[in-house]
Backbone as JSON Lines, residues from 0, in Angstrom:
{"i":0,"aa":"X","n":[98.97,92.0,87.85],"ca":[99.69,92.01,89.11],"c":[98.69,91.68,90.22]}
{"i":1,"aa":"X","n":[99.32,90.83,91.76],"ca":[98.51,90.54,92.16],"c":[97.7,91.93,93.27]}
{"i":2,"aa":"X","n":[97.0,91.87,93.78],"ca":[95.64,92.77,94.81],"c":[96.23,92.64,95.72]}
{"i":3,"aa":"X","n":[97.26,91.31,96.4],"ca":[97.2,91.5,97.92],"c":[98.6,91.53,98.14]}
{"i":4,"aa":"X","n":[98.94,92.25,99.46],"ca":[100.19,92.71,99.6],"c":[101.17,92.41,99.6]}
{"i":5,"aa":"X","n":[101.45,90.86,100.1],"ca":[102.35,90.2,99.22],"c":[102.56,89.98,97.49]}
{"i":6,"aa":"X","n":[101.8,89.93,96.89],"ca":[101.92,89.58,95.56],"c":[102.83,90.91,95.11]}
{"i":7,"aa":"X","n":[102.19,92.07,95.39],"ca":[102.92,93.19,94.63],"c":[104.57,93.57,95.12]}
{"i":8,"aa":"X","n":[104.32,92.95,96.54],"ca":[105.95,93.04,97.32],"c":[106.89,92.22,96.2]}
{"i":9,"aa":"X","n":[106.39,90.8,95.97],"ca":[107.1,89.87,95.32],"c":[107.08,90.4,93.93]}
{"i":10,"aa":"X","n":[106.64,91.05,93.18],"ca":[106.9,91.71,92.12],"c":[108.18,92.21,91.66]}
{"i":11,"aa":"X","n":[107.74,93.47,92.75],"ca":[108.89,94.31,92.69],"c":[110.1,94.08,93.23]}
{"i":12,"aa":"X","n":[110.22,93.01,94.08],"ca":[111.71,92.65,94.21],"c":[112.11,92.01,92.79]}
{"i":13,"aa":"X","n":[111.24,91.48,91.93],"ca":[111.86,91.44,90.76],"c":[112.59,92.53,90.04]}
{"i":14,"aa":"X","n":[111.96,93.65,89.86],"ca":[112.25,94.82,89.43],"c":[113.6,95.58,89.64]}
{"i":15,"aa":"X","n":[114.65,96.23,88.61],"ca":[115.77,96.44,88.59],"c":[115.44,98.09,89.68]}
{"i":16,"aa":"X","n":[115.97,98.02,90.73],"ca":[116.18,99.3,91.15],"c":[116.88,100.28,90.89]}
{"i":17,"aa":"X","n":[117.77,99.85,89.83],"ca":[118.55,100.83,89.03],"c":[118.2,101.95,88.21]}
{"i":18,"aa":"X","n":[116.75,101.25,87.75],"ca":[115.71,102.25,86.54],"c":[114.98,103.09,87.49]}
{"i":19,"aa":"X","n":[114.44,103.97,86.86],"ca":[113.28,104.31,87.19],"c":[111.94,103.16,87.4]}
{"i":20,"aa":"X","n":[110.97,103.67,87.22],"ca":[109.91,102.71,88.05],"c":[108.81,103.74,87.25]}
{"i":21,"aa":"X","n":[107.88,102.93,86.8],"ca":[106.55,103.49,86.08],"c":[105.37,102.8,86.73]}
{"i":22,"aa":"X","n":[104.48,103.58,87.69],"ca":[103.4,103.26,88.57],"c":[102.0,103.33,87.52]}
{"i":23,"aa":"X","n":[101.41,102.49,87.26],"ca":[99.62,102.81,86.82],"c":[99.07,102.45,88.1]}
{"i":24,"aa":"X","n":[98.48,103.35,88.69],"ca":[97.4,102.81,89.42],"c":[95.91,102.91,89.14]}
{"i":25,"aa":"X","n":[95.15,102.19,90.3],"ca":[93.37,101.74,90.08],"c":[92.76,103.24,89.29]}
{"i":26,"aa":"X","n":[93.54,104.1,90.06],"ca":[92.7,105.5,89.75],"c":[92.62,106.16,88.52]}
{"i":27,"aa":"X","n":[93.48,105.32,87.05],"ca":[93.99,105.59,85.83],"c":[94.94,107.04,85.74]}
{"i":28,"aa":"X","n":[95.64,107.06,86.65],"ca":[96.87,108.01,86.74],"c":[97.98,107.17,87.0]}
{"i":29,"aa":"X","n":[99.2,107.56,86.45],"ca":[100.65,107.17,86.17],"c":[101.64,107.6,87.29]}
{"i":30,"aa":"X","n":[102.61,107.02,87.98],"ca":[103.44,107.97,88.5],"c":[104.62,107.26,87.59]}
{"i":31,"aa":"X","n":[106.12,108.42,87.62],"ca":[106.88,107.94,87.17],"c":[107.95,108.32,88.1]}
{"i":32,"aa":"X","n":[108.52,107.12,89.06],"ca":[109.61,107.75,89.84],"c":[110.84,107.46,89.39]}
{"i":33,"aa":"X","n":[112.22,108.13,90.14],"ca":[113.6,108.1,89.46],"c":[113.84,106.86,90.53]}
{"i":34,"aa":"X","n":[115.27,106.36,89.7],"ca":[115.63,105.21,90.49],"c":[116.41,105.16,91.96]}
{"i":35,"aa":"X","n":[116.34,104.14,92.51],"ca":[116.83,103.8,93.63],"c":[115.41,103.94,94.74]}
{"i":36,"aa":"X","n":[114.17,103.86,93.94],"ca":[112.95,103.57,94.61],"c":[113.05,102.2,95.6]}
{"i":37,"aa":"X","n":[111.97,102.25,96.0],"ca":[112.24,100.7,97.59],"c":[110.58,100.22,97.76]}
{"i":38,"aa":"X","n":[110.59,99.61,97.49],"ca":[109.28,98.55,97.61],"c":[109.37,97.8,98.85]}
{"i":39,"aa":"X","n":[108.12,98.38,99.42],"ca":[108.12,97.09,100.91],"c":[106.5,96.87,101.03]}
{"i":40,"aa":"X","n":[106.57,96.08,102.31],"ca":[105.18,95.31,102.43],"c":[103.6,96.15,101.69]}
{"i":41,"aa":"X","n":[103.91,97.36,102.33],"ca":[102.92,98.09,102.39],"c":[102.86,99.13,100.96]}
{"i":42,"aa":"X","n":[103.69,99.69,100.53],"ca":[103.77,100.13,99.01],"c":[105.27,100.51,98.53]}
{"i":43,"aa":"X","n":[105.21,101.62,97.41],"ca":[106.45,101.75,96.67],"c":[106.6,102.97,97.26]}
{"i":44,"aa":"X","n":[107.85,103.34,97.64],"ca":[108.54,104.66,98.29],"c":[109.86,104.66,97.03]}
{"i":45,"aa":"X","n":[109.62,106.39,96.78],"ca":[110.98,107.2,95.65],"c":[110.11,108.57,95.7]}
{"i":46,"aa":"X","n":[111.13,108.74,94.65],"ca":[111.3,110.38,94.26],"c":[110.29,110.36,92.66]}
{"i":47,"aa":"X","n":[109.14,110.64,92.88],"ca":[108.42,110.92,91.32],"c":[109.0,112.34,90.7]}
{"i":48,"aa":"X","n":[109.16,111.91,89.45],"ca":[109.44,113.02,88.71],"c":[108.31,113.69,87.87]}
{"i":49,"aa":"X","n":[107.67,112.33,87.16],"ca":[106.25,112.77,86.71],"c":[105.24,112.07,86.76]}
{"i":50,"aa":"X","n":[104.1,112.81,86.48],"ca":[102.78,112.35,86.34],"c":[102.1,112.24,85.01]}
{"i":51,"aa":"X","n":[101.08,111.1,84.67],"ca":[100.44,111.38,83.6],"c":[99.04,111.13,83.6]}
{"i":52,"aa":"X","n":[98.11,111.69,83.48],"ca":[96.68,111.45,82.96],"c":[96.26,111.1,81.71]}
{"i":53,"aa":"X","n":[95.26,110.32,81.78],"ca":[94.93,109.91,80.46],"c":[93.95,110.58,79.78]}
{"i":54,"aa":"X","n":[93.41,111.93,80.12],"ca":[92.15,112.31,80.26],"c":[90.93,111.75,80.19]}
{"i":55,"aa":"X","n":[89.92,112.5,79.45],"ca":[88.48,111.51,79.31],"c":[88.01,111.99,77.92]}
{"i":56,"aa":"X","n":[86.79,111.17,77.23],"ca":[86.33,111.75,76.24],"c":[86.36,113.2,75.38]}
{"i":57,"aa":"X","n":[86.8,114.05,76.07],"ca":[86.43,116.0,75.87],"c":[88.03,116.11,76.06]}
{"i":58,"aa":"X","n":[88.88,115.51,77.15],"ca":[90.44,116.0,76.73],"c":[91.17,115.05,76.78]}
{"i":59,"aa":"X","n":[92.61,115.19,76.09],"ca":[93.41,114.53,75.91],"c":[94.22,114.41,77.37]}
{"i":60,"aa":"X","n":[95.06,113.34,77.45],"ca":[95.72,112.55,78.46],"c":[97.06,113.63,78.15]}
{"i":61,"aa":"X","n":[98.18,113.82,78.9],"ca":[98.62,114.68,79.02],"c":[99.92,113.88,80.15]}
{"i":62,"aa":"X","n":[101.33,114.14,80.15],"ca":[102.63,113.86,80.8],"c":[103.07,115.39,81.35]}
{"i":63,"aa":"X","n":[103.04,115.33,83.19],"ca":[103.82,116.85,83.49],"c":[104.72,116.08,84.17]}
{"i":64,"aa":"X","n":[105.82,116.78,83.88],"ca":[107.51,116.31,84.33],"c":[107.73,117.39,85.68]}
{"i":65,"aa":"X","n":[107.88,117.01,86.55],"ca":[107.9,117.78,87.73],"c":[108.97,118.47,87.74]}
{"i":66,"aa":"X","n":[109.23,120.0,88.14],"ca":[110.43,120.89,88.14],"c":[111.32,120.16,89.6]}
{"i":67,"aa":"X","n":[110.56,120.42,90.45],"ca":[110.98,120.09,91.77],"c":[110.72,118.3,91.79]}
{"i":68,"aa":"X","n":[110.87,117.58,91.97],"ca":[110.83,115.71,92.35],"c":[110.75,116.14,93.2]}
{"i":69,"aa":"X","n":[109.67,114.89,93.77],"ca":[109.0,115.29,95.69],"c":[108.93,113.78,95.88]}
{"i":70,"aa":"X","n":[108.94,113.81,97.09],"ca":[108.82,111.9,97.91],"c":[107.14,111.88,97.6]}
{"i":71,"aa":"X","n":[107.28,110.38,97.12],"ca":[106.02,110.04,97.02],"c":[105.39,108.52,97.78]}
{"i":72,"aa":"X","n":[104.42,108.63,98.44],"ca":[104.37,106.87,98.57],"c":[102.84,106.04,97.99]}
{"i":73,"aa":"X","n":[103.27,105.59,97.85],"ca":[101.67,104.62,96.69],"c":[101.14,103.28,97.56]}
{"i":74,"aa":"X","n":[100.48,103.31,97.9],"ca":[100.03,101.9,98.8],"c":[99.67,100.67,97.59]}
{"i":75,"aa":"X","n":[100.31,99.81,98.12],"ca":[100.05,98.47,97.26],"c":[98.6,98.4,96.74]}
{"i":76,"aa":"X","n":[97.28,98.55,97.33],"ca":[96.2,98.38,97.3],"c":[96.1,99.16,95.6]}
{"i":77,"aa":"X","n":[96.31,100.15,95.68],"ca":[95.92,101.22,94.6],"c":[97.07,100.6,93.05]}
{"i":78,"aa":"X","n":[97.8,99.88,93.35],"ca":[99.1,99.39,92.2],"c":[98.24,98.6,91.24]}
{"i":79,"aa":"X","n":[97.78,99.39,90.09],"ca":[97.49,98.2,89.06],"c":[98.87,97.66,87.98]}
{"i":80,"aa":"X","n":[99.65,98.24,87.71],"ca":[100.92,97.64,86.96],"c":[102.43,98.6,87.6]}
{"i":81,"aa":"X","n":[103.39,98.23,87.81],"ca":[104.44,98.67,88.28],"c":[105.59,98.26,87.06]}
{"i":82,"aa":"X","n":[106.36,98.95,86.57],"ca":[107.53,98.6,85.33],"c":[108.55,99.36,84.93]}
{"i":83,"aa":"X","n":[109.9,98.8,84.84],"ca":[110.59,99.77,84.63],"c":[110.93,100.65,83.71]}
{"i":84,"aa":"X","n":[111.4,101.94,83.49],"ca":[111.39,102.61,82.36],"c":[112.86,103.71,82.17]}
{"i":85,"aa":"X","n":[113.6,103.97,81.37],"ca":[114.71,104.61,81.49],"c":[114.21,105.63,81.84]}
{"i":86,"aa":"X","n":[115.12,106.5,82.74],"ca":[115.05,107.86,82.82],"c":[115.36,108.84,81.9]}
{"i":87,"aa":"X","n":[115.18,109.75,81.39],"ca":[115.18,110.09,80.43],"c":[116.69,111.32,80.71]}
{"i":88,"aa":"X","n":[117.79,111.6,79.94],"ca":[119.22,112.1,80.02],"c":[118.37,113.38,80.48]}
{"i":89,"aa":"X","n":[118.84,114.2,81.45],"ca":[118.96,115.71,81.55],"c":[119.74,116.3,81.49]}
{"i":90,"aa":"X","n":[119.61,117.84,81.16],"ca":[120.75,118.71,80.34],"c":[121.69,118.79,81.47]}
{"i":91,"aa":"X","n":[121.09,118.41,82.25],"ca":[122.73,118.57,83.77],"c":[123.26,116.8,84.13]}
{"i":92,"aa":"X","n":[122.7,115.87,83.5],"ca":[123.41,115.09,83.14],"c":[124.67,114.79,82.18]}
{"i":93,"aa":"X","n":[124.01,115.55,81.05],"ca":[124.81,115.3,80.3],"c":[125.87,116.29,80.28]}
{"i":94,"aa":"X","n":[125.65,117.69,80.61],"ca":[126.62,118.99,81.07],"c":[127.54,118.54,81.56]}
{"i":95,"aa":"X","n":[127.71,117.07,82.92],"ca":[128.53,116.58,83.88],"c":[129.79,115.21,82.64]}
{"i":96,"aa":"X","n":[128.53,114.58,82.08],"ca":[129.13,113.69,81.37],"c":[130.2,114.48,80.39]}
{"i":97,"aa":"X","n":[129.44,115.6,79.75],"ca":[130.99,116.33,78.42],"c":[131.8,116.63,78.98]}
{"i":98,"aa":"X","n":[131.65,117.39,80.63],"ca":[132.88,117.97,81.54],"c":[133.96,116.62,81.65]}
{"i":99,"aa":"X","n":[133.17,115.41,82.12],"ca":[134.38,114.52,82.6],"c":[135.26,114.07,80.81]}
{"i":100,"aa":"X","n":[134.65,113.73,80.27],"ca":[134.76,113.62,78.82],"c":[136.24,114.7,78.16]}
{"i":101,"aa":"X","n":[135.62,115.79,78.74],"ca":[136.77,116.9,78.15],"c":[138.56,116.96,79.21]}
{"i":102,"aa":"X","n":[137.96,116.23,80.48],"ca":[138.85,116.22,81.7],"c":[139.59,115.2,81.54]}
{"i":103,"aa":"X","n":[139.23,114.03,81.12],"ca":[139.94,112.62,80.89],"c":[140.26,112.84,78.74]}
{"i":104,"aa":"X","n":[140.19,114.23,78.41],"ca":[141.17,114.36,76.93],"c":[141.96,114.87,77.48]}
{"i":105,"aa":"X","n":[142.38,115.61,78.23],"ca":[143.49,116.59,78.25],"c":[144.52,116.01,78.32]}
């Protein structure tokens, strides 16, 4: 991906805003935000859900899924790969999906 601030703008308007969004940046940490994220000149703005480290030699790399999702913003500069990734079903997703499911049998 490209370094300068256009290149990474033009990226991500490729990118489905529908998905989630999987951040690597320079610093070898991950963000993973939920969808309906927004990419503009200056970096990527959403809601991260998680983080991942890769650790180093002595520990292992490690995924924490955030209880609370918090606004996050990432400056283009720091973006080494940006990509989309499904969100993964939650139990209050799917709680909503069997309700309508059981509402449209009756």
């Amino acid at each position: 991906m490209a370094k300068n601030m256009t290149g990474v703008s033009s990226v991500l308007d490729l990118l489905p805003h529908g998905m989630g969004l999987r951040v690597e940046l320079d610093t070898n940490e991950t963000y993973y935000l939920k969808s309906g994220w927004m990419g503009r000149w200056d970096g990527i703005y959403g809601i991260a859900c998680g983080y991942e480290s890769y650790g180093d030699e002595y520990h292992a790399g490690y995924i924490t899924w955030f209880e609370d999702p918090g606004r996050i913003a990432i400056m283009n500069s720091h973006v080494k790969l940006a990509v989309p990734w499904e969100e993964p079903e939650t139990k209050t997703t799917k709680e909503i999906e069997d309700t309508n499911v059981k509402a449209v049998d009756r």
